[in-house]
C-alpha positions as CSV (number, residue, x, y, z in Angstrom):
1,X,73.5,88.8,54.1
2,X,72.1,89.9,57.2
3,X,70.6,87.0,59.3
4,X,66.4,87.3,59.9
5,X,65.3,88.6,62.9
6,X,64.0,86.4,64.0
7,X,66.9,83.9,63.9
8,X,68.7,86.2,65.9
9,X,66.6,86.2,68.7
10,X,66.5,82.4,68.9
11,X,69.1,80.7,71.4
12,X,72.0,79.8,69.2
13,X,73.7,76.4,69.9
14,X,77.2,77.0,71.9
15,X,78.9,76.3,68.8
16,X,82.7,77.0,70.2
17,X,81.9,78.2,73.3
18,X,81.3,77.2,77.3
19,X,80.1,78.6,80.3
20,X,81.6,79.5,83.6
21,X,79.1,79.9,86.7
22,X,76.6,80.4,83.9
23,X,78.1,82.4,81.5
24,X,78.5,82.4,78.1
25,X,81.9,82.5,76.4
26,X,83.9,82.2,73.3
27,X,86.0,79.1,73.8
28,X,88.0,79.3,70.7
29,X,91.5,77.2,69.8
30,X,94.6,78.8,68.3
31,X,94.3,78.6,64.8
32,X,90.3,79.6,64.6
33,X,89.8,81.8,61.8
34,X,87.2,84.9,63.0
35,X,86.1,86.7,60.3
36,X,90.2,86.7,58.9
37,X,91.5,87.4,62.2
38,X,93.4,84.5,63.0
39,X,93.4,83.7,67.1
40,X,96.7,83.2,68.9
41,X,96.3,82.7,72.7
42,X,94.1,83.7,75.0
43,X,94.3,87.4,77.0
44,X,91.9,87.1,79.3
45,X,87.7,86.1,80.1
46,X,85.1,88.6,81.8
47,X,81.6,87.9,83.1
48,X,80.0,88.2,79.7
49,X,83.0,88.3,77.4
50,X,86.7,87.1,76.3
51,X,89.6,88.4,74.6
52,X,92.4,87.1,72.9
53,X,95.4,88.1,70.4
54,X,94.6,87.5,67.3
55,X,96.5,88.2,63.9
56,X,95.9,89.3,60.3
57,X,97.9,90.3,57.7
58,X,101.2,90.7,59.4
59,X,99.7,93.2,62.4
60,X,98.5,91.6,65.7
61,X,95.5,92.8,67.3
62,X,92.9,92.8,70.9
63,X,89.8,90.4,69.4
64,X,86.6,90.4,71.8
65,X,84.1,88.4,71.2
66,X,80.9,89.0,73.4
67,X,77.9,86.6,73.0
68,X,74.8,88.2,70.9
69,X,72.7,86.8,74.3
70,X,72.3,90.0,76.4
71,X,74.6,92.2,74.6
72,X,71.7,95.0,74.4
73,X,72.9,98.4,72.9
74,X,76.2,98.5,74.4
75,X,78.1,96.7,71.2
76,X,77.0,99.9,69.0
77,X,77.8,101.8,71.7
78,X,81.4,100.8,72.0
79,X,82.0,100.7,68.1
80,X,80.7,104.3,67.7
81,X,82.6,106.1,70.8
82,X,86.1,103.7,68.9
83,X,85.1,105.1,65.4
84,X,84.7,108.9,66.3
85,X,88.5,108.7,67.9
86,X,92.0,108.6,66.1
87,X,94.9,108.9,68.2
88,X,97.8,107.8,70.1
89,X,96.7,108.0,73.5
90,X,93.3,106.6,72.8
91,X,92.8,102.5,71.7
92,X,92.5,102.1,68.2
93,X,89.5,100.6,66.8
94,X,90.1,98.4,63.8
95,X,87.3,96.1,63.0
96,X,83.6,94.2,64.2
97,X,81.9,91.9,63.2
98,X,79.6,88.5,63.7
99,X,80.9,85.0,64.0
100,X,80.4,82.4,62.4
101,X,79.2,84.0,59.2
102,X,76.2,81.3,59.3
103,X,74.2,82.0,62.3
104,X,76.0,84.0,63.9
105,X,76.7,83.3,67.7
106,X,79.7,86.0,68.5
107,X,80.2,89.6,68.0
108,X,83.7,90.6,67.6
109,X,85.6,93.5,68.0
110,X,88.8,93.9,66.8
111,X,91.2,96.5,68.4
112,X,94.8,98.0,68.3
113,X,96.9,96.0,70.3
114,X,99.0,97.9,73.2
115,X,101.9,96.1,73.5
116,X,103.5,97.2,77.6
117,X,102.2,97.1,81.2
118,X,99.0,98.5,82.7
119,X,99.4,102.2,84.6
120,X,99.3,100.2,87.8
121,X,101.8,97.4,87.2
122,X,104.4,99.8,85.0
123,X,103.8,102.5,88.1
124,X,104.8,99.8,90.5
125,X,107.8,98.2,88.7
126,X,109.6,101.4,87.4
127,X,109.1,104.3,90.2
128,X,108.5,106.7,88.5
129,X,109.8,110.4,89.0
130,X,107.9,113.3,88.8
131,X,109.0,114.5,85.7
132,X,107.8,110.9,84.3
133,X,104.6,111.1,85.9
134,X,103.9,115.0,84.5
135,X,104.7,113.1,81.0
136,X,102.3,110.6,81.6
137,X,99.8,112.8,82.8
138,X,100.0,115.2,79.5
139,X,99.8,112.1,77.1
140,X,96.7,111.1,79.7
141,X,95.2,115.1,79.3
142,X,95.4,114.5,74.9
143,X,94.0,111.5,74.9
144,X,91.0,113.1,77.1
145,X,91.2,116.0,75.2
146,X,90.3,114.2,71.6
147,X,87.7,112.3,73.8
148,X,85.8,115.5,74.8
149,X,86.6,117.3,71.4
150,X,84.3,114.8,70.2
151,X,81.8,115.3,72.6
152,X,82.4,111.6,74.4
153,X,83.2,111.1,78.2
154,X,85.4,107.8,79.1
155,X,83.5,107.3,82.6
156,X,85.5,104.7,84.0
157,X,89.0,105.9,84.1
158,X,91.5,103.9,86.7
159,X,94.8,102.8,86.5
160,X,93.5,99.5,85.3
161,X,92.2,101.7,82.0
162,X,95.5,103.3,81.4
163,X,98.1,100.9,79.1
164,X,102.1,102.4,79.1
165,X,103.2,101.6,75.8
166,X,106.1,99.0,75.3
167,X,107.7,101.1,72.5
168,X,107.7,104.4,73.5
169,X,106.6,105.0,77.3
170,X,103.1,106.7,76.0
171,X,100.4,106.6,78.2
172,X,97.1,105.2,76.2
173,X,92.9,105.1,77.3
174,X,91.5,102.0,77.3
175,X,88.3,100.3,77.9
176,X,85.7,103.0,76.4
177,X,83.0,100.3,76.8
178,X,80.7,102.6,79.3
179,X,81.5,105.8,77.5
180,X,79.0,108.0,76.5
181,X,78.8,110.3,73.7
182,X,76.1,113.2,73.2
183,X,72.7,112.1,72.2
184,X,73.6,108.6,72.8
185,X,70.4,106.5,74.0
186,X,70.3,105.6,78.3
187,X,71.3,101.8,78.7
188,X,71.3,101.7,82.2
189,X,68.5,102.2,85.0
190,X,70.3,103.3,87.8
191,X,70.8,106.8,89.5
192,X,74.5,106.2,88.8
193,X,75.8,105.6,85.1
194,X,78.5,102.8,85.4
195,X,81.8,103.6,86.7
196,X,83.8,102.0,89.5
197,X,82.9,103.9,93.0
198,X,86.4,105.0,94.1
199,X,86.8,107.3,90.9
200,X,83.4,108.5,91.3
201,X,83.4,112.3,91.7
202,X,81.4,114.5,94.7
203,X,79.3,116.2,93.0
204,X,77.7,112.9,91.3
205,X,77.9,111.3,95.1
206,X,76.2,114.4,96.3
207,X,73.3,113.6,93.2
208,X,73.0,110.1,94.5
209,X,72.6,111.1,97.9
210,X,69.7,113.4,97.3
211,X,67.8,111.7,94.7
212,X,68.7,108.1,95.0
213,X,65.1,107.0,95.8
214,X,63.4,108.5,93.2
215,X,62.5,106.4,90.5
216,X,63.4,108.4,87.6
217,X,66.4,110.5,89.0
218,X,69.6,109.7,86.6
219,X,72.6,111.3,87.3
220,X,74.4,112.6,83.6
221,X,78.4,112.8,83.8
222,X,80.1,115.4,82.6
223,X,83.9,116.7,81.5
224,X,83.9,117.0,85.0
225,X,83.7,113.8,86.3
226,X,86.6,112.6,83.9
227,X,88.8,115.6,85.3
228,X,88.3,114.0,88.9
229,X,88.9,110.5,87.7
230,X,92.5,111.3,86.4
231,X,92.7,113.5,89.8
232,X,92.6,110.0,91.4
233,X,94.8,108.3,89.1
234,X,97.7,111.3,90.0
235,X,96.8,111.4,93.2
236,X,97.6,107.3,93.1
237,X,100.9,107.9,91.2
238,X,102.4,110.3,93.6
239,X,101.6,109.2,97.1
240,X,100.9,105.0,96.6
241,X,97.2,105.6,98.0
242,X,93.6,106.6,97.2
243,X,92.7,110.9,98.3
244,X,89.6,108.4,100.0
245,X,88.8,105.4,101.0
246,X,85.6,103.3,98.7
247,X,82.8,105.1,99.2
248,X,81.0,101.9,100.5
249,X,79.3,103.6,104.0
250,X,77.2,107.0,104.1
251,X,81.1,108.2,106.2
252,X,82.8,107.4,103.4
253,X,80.8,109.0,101.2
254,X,80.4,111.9,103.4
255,X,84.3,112.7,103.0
256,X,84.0,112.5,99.2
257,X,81.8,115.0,99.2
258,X,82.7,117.5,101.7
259,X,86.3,116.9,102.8
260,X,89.3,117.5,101.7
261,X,92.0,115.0,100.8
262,X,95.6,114.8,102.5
263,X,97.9,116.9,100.0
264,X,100.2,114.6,98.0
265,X,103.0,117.0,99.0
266,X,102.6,116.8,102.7
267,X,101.4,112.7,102.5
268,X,105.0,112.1,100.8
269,X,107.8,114.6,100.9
270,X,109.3,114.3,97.8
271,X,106.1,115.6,95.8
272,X,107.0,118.7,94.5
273,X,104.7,121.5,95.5
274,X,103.3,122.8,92.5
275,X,102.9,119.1,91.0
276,X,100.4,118.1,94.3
277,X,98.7,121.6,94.1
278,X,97.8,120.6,90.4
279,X,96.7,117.4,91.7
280,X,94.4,118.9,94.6
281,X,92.5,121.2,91.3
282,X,91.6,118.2,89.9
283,X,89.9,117.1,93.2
284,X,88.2,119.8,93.9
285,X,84.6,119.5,95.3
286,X,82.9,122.5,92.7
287,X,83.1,120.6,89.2
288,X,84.5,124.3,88.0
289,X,87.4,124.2,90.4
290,X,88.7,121.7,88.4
291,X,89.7,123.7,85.1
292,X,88.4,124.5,81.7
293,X,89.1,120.8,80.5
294,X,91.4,118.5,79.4
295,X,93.4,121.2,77.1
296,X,93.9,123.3,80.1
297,X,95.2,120.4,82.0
298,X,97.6,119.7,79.5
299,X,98.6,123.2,79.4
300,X,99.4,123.8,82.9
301,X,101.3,120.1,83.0
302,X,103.5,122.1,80.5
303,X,103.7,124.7,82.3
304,X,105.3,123.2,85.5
305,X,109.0,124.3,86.0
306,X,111.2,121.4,87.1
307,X,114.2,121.2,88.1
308,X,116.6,118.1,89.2
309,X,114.3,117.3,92.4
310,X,111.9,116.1,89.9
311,X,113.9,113.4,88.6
312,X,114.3,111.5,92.1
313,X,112.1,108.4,92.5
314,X,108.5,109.5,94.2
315,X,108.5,106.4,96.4
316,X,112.3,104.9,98.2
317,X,113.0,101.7,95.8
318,X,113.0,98.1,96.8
319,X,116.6,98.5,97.5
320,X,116.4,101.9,99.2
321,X,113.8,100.0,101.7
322,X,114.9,100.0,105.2
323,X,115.0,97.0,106.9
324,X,113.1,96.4,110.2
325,X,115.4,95.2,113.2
326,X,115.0,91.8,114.6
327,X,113.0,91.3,117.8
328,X,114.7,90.8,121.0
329,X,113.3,88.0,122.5
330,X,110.0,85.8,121.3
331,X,107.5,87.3,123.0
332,X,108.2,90.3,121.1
333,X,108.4,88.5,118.0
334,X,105.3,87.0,118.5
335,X,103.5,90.3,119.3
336,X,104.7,92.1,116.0
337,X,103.6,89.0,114.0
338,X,100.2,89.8,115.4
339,X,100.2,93.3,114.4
340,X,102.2,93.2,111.2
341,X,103.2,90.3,109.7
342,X,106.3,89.9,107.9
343,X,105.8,94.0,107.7
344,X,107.4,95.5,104.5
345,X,108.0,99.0,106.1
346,X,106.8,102.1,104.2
347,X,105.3,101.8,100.8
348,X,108.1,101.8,97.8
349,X,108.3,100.4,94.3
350,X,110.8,98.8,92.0
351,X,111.4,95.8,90.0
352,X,111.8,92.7,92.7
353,X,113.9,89.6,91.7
354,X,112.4,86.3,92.0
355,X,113.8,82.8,91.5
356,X,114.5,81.3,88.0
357,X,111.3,79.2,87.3
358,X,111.3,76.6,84.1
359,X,112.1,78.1,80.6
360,X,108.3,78.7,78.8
361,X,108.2,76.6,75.3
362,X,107.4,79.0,73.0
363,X,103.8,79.3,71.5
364,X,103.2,76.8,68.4
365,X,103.0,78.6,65.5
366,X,99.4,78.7,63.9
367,X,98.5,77.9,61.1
368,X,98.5,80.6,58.1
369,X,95.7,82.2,57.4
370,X,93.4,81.6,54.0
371,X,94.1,84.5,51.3
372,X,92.5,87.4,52.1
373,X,91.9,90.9,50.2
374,X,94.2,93.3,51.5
375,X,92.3,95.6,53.7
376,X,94.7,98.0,55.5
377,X,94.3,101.0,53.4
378,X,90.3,100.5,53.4
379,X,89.8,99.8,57.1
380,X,87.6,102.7,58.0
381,X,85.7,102.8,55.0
382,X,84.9,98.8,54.7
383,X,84.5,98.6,58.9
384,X,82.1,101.3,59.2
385,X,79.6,99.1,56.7
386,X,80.7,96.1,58.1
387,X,80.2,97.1,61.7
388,X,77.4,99.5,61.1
389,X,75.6,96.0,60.2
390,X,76.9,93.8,62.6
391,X,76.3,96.2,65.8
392,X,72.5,96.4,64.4
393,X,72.7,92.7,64.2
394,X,74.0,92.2,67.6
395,X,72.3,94.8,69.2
396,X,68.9,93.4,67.8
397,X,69.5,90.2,68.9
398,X,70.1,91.0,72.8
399,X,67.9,94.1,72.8
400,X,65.7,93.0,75.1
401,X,68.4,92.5,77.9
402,X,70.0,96.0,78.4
403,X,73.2,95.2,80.2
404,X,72.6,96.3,84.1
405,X,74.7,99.3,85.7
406,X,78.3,98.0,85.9
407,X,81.9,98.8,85.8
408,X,84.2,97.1,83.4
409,X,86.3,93.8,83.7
410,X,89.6,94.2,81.5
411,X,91.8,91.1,80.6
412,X,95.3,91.3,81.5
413,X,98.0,88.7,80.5
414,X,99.8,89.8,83.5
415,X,100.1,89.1,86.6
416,X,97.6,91.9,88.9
417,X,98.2,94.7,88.8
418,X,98.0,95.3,92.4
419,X,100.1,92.8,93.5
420,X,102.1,93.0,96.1
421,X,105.5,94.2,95.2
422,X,105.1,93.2,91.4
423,X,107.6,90.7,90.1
424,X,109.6,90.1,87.0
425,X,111.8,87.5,85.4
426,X,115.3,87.7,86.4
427,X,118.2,89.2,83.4
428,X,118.7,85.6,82.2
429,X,115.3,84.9,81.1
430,X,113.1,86.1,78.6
431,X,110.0,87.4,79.0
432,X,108.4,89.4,76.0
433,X,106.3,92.6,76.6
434,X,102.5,92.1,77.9
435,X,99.9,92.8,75.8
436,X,96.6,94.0,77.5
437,X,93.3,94.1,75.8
438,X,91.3,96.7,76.1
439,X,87.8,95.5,77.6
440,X,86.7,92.3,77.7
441,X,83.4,92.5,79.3
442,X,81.2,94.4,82.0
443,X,80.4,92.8,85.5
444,X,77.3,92.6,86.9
445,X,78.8,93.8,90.0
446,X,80.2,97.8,90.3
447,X,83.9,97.0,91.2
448,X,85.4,98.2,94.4
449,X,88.7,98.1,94.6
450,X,90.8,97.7,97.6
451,X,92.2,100.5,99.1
452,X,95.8,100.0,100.3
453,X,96.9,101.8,104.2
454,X,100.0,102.3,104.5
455,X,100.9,100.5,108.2
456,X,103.7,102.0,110.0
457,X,107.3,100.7,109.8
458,X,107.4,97.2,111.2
459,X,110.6,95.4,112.4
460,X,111.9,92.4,110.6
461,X,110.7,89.1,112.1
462,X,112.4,86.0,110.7
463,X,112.6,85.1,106.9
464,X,110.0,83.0,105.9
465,X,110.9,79.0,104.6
466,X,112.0,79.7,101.0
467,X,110.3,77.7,98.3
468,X,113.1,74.8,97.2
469,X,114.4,76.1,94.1
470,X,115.7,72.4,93.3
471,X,112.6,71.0,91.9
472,X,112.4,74.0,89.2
473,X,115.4,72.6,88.3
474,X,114.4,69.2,88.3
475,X,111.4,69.8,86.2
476,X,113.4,71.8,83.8
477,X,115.8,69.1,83.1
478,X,112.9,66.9,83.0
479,X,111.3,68.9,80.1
480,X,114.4,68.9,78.4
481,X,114.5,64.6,78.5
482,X,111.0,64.3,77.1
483,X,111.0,66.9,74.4
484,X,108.2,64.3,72.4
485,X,105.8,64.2,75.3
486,X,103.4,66.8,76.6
487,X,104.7,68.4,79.3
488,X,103.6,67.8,82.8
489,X,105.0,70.0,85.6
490,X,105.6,68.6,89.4
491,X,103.9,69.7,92.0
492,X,105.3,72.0,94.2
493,X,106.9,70.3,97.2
494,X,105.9,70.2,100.9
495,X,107.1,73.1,103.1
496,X,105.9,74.6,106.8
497,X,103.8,77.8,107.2
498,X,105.4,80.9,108.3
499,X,106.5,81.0,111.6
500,X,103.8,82.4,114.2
501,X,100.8,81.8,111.4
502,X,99.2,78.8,112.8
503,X,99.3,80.7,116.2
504,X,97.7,83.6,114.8
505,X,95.0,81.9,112.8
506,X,93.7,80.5,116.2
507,X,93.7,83.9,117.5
508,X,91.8,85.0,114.7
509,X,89.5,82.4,115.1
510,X,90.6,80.8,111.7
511,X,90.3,77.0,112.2
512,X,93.1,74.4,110.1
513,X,90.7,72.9,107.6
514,X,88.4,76.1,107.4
515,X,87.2,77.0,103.8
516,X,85.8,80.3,102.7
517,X,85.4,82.1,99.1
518,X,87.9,84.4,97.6
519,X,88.9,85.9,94.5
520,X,92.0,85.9,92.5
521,X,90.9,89.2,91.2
522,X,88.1,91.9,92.2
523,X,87.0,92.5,88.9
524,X,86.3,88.9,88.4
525,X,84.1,87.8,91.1
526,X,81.2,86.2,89.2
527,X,83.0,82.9,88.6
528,X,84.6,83.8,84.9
529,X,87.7,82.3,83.9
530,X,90.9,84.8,84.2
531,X,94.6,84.7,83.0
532,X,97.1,84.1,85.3
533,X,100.8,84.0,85.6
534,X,103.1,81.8,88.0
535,X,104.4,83.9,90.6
536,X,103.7,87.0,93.7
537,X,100.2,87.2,93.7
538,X,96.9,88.9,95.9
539,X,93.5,87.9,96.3
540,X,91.0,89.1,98.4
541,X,87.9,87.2,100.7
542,X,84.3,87.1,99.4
543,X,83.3,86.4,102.6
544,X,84.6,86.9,106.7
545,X,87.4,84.9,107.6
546,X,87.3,84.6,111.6
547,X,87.3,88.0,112.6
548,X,88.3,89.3,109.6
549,X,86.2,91.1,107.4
550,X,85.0,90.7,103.9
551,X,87.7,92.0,101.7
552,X,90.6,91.6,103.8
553,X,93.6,91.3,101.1
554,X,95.9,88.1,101.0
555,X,99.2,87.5,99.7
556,X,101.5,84.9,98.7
557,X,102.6,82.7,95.4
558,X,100.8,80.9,92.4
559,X,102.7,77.8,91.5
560,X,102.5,76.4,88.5
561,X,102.1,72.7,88.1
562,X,99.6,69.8,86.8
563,X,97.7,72.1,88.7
564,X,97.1,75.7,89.3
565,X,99.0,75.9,93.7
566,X,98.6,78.8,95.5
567,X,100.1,79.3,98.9
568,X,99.1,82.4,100.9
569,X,101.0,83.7,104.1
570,X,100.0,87.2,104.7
571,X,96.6,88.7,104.9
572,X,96.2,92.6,105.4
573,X,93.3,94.7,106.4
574,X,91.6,97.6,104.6
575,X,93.2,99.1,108.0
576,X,96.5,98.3,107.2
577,X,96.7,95.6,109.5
578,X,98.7,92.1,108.9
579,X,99.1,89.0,110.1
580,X,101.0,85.7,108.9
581,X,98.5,82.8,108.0
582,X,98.9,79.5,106.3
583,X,96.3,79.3,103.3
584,X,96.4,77.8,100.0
585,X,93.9,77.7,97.3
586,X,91.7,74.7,95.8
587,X,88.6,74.9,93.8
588,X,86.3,72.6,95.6
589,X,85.6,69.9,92.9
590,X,87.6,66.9,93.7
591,X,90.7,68.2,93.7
592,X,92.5,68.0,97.2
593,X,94.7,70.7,96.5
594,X,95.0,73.2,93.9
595,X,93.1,74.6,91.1
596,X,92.4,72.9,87.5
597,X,93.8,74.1,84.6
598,X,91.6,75.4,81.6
599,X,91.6,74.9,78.2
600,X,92.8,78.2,76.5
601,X,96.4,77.9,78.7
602,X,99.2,78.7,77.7
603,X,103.1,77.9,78.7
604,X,103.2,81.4,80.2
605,X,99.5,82.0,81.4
606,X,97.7,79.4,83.4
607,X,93.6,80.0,82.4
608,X,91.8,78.9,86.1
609,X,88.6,80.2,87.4
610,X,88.4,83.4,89.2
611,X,86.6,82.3,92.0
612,X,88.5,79.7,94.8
613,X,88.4,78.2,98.1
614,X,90.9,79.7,100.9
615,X,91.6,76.8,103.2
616,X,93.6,77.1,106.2
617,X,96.2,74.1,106.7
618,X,99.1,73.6,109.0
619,X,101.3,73.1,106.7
620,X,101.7,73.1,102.8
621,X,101.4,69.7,101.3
């Protein structure tokens, strides 16, 4: 039975749950039963939500949970866009609910599972050819397609939003959490309905521009807006960069609405012309220019004629990267270390190599789960009356704080997606496919996300002081001695900053010892715990660093050991510019160096807060 009302709109104890910079989430061990689903590991936590894999009845599954507090209309929102779509480029919905059954604290939603890589990471490891990316785009154009059928917009579609199936290279929606479907009730109060700014199309810039200061002006997205969104994503996919930058100044915004973008044919040369005129229709400025919809889309991606120039790799592969000469004397390796850093020449993709790191122990099994009906073959009937109960539930119990206007947060397993030349495991060790959930919560900040420059080619400095690969081995073989023990991994050992950073840091007027606030991901700047894996990673600064601006991107390695070590020696401008630093990470609480772990960790995925110190040091300890 349905709890009272008024129970649900009485603070409910944080019965399996904690907070992070305030926020309430669903702190749940591996074994916890939610309404049958039975939780594995954790995928990732958002500013007002968390996800994890979950199991039942043989299938795995995405389980949010998103705390009743706050959760306003958006819950029935998300359930009802899920339950009007079926098909294979759009996430599955599978089940909702309330948790615990007495006095309920959670609502959960239960979701297909996409086993693979996010568009961005996948884009970035494979290079993909044209003729790839035209298949992509077409399973992209019927997934939209069954969305706008049904009379539904996705809003928010990125890179980020877009999952490549393991199994079968399929392209697949995600994140449907600000949709909107027709006659749906207004949950936000701003000009803008949620959406992250860089996908935002002219014509609704143009709307903001005009009417932004009156009180009741509301800007309502059309088929449109989700044309120019995928515009971006293509745009992205062929040339490595945005058509514009963020549309953070009235400049920026300016050129979104009145200029036209750099043709991917003519910003990289092996774009085949009649693949970056399709692209520059779906950017048009007039909302018409852009086609009759989604169908059409798909129809004129079939259309394309190809021949065996489409098959060659958009961008030159890791190995096909030229390499920068060295420097003739120091002066002039000084002055390039200034400008660019360790420079990695022009943009290019491909899988990168890394060294072996310690074999991952393999997830405990959980325990089985309590007999349960079998409820495959009576999922949609069962779920809508479940869920039709549950959103009203939920969606009584946080009424009376609609969510504000935000993008979406999603929970990745992986490492970002836009890090820096994305790694993966070398041949001789396993890694199983990544599994990304679909949304785990909304921000309370629109997200911005960084838009890379590519710099020109840079010559080759010196390499940088390799990490010693001994210790790995040392803590593998220690492991292996203390198989009864819980396993505790060394920390990294010492090593010196890249050559030149110390230099430049006083040039940049970053002092040794200096501590400012950064992000290990944009979408999770609110101080939510995040998902991350040992290896190549990027953050970027919450605040100036010397003369560098807010938002100036850095780069380096997560280390995994009793702590969460990160080491940083390359920060780049929104410019394009680099320069070698020495930074490493620490979270400010006692620890001298490095970044607590969570509960919620796995062997394979370190669970840290999102939010860190950047401290400049003269060497790595």
């Amino acid at each position: 039975m349905s709890p009272r009302p008024e129970r649900c709109r009485r603070r409910l104890p944080d019965t399996e749950g904690g907070r992070v910079n305030g926020q309430h989430f669903a702190d749940l061990l591996p074994g916890t039963d939610v309404g049958g689903f039975i939780v594995e590991a954790l995928l990732g936590r958002g500013g007002s939500g968390v996800v994890y894999r979950a199991r039942r009845g043989g299938e795995s599954f995405a389980l949010k949970l998103q705390s009743r507090m706050g959760l306003g209309g958006w819950a029935a929102r998300e359930v009802a866009i899920l339950m009007r779509l079926e098909h294979p480029n759009v996430v599955g919905f599978r089940h909702c609910g309330l948790h615990p059954e007495q006095r309920p604290t959670w609502f959960y939603l239960a979701m297909e599972l996409v086993e693979g890589r996010t568009l961005h990471h996948w884009v970035r490891e494979e290079n993909p050819s044209a003729r790839r990316v035209v298949a992509l785009m077409r399973d992209l154009s019927r997934g939209l397609e069954a969305m706008h059928v049904r009379q539904t917009l996705h809003r928010d579609i990125k890179e980020s939003n877009i999952q490549v199936r393991e199994s079968n290279g399929q392209a697949v929606l995600l994140d449907v959490g600000v949709g909107h479907y027709e006659g749906a009730p207004r949950l936000t109060q701003g000009v803008l309905p949620p959406g992250t700014p860089q996908y935002r199309s002219p014509e609704s810039l143009a709307y903001l521009r005009e009417h932004g200061w009156q009180e009741d002006a509301h800007y309502e997205a059309s088929r449109a807006d989700d044309l120019y969104a995928l515009g971006v994503v293509l745009y992205w996919m062929l040339t490595d960069r945005r058509p514009f930058e963020s549309p953070d100044t009235a400049t920026e915004i300016d050129a979104v609405i009145h200029e036209s973008p750099m043709p991917p044919q003519v910003c990289n040369a092996r774009v085949p012309e009649a693949l970056g005129q399709l692209c520059l229709r779906l950017l048009a400025k007039a909302p018409e220019a852009r086609g009759e919809g989604a169908r059409a889309l798909g129809e004129a991606l079939a259309a394309l004629v190809m021949d065996a120039a489409w098959d060659v790799p958009l961008l030159p592969d890791v190995a096909e990267a030229p390499l920068a000469s060295v420097p003739s004397d120091e002066a002039e390796e000084h002055d390039a270390w200034m400008v660019h850093g360790e420079a990695l020449g022009p943009p290019h993709r491909g899988r990168v190599l890394v060294p072996p790191v310690m074999p991952m122990q393999a997830l405990a099994p959980v325990p089985p789960p309590r007999s349960v009906r079998r409820w495959r073959d009576g999922w949609k009937k069962w779920g809508l009356l479940a869920c039709g109960a549950a959103v009203l539930v939920a969606a009584w119990g946080g009424f009376a704080r609609s969510r504000p206007e935000s993008a979406p947060e999603v929970a990745s397993a992986e490492a970002s997606p836009e890090a820096a030349r994305a790694a993966v495991a070398p041949p001789w060790v396993a890694v199983p496919p990544v599994a990304v959930a679909s949304q785990v919560a909304h921000s309370w900040k629109e997200e911005t996300p960084v838009t890379k420059t590519s710099p020109a080619p840079a010559r080759r400095i010196r390499s940088r002081a390799a990490v010693s690969r001994a210790l790995l081995a040392a803590a593998t073989c220690s492991t292996l001695a203390c198989p009864a023990g819980p396993q505790v991994r060394p920390s990294p050992p010492p090593e010196e900053c890249p050559a030149g950073a110390v230099e430049a840091m006083r040039t940049l007027g970053i002092n040794v010892g200096k501590r400012i606030d950064a992000a290990l991901n944009s979408r999770f700047e609110d101080g939510g715990a995040i998902s991350v894996r040992e290896g190549p990673w990027r953050l970027e600064t919450l605040e100036k660093m010397g003369s560098l601006p807010n938002g100036t991107v850095v780069f380096g390695r997560l280390i995994r050991g009793e702590y969460l070590y990160g080491r940083f020696t390359e920060v780049r401008t929104k410019k394009g510019e680099r320069y070698p630093v020495c930074l490493e990470i620490l979270d400010g609480g006692g620890v001298e160096h490095g970044m607590p772990i969570l509960n919620g960790s796995t062997e394979d995925m370190a669970v840290v807060k999102s939010t860190v110190y950047l401290r400049a040091v003269d060497h790595f300890e």
